[in-house]
Residue, then its C-alpha position, 0 to 999 in steps of 0.5 A: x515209466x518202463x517199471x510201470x510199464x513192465x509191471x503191467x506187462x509181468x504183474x507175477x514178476x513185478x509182485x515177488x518184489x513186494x512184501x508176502x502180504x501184499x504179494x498175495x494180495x496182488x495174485x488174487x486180483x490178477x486174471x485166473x480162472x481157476x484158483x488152487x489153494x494148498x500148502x505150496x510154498x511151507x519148504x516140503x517138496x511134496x506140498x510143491x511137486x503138488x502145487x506144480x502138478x496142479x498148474x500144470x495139468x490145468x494151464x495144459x487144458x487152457x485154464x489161467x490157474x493161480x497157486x494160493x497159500x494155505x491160509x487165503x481165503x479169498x480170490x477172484x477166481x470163480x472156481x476154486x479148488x482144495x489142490x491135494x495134501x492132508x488138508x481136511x482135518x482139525x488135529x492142528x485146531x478148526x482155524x486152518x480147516x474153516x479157512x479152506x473151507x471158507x476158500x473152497x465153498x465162497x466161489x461160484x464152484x468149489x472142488x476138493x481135488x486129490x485131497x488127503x483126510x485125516x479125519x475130524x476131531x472136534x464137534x466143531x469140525x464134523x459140524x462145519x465139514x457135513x455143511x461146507x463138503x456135500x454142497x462141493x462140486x467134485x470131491x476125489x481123495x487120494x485113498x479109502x481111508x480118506x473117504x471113509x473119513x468124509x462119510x463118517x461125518x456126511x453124505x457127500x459124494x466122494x471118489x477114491x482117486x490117487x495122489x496127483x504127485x503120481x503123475x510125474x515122470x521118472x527122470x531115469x538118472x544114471x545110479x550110483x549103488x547107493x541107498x537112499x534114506x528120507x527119516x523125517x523128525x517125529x512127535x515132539x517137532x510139534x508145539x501147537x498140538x496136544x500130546x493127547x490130539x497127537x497120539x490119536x493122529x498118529x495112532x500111538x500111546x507113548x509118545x517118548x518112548x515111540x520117538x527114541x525107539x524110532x531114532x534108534x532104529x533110524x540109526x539100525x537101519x542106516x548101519x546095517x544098509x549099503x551105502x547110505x546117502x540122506x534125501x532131504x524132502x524138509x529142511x527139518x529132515x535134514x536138521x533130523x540127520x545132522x542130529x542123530x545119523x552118522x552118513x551122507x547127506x544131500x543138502x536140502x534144495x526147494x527142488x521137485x526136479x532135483x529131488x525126484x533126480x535124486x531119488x532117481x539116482x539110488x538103487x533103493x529107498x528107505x522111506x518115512x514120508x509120504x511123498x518119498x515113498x511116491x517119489x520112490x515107486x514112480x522111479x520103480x525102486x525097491x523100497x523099505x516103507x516106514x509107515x509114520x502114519x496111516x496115509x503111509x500105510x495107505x499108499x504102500x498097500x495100494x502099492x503092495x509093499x510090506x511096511x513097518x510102524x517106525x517105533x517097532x521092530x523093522x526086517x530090513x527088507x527092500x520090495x519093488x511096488x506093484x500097481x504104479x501104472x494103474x495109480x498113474x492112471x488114477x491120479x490123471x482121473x482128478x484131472x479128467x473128473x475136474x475137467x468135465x465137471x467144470x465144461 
């Protein structure tokens, strides 16, 4: 009777002793007003600092907010929300793409919030996209480009925004003239995707010869920096290090907190993925960007920070980012948009 009664009291509580399944199950019928699907719970730090972002801001406007997986289709939510992350795309297949179309749309509202769009690769895709976005009601991206991809396919209204990971503050650790270095594992982790899907996502043609080019000048770059400490943002990331680099390593912890901590703590940062080179401007360090793909790219020039393509050559040359302020600003519009849409 008192574990009942605690169940009915801590239904969030009482679910994390179940089966993932069943978990999930539960979460959808536990009162929410507003249900946020992304890839919260994969193991990447910046997919988590996304999913806290968006429960955040949103219980702090007095919205009961439920974080679901990538592959829920259902909730019992009547808005619901696509909550930031690269997740408008088919380079992977159309299966994860029909799922978060379905969430999104199968409400009474739907928002794409934040959102990063590779773009869409098969007819299939541009089709299901050019039917499920212009029927949404808020639709804010992260960047110029992901608009541009949205267009290509329909006409749907579109606001260029900024990654809602911005709005996280820097913890101002105490540093330790250290360096800091995110490399994430390249081409070839991938087994479900294409040699050929994967060369037009990431924009390169040889993909052997793009990946030892890449490890070799990880490897350049970690010898020729000061004091070099690894920041894992992925457990693969710091598999990647054990591999092929020859410093320091932080264990990887399932942490925004202790992650963003530190980052913090260096004095500069070397960074490949998306979110350490976020992590890395929020906390105003000189950064040495290495643009694995275009939303790298993307966010460095918001920043106006010089960047590099990983498999060419690399002037190791540290800048400071210019412009936090105003993507701080324009990440709290989701926030803002969202609100007023939904009122």
């Amino acid at each position: 009777m008192e574990s009942i009664k605690y169940a009915i009291r801590n239904p969030l509580a009482a679910a994390k002793a179940l089966p993932n399944a069943a978990q999930y199950r539960v979460k959808r019928r536990i009162p929410h007003d507003i249900g946020v699907q992304g890839s919260y719970d994969t193991g990447n730090i910046g997919d988590r600092a996304l999913g806290e972002q968006f429960k955040v801001q949103l219980e702090q406007k007095g919205y009961r907010t439920k974080l679901f997986r990538r592959g829920t289709t259902a909730s019992n939510a009547s808005k619901r929300i696509l909550g930031g992350g690269g997740v408008l795309h088919d380079w992977y297949g159309v299966a994860h793409l029909k799922k978060r179309l379905k969430y999104v749309s199968s409400g009474e509202e739907g928002y794409a919030i934040g959102v990063g769009v590779p773009g869409f690769h098969s007819k299939e895709a541009r089709s299901l996209a050019s039917r499920v976005l212009p029927e949404l009601d808020l639709i804010t991206v992260r960047d110029q480009w992901s608009k541009s991809n949205i267009e290509a396919v329909c006409d749907a209204d579109v606001t260029v925004t900024a990654c809602p990971v911005f709005l996280y503050d820097d913890p101002q650790e105490t540093t330790s003239s250290r360096t800091g270095v995110n490399f994430r594992p390249y081409f070839g982790e991938k087994d479900d995707i294409s040699n050929d899907v994967l060369k037009q996502y990431f924009g390169y043609t040889e993909l052997e010869d793009a990946t030892e080019r890449y490890i070799r000048n990880a490897q350049q770059i970690c010898e020729s920096i000061e004091n070099p400490v690894f920041i894992p943002f992925t457990p693969k990331d710091e598999k990647f290090a054990q591999k092929h680099l020859d410093i320091p390593i932080w264990p990887y912890e399932f942490s925004v907190e202790k992650t963003l901590k530190r980052v913090s703590s260096v004095d500069r940062m070397v960074a490949t993925r998306y979110h350490s080179l976020i992590f890395a401007a929020i906390c105003r360090k000189p950064i040495l960007p290495l643009a694995y793909e275009p939303k790298v790219e993307q966010v460095a020039e918001r920043l106006d920070l010089p960047y590099y393509k990983p498999h060419k050559d690399i002037e190791i040359e540290f800048s400071t980012p210019s412009n936090v302020d105003q993507l701080q600003r324009n990440a709290k519009k989701n926030f803002d948009l969202l609100i007023q849409a939904m009122e």
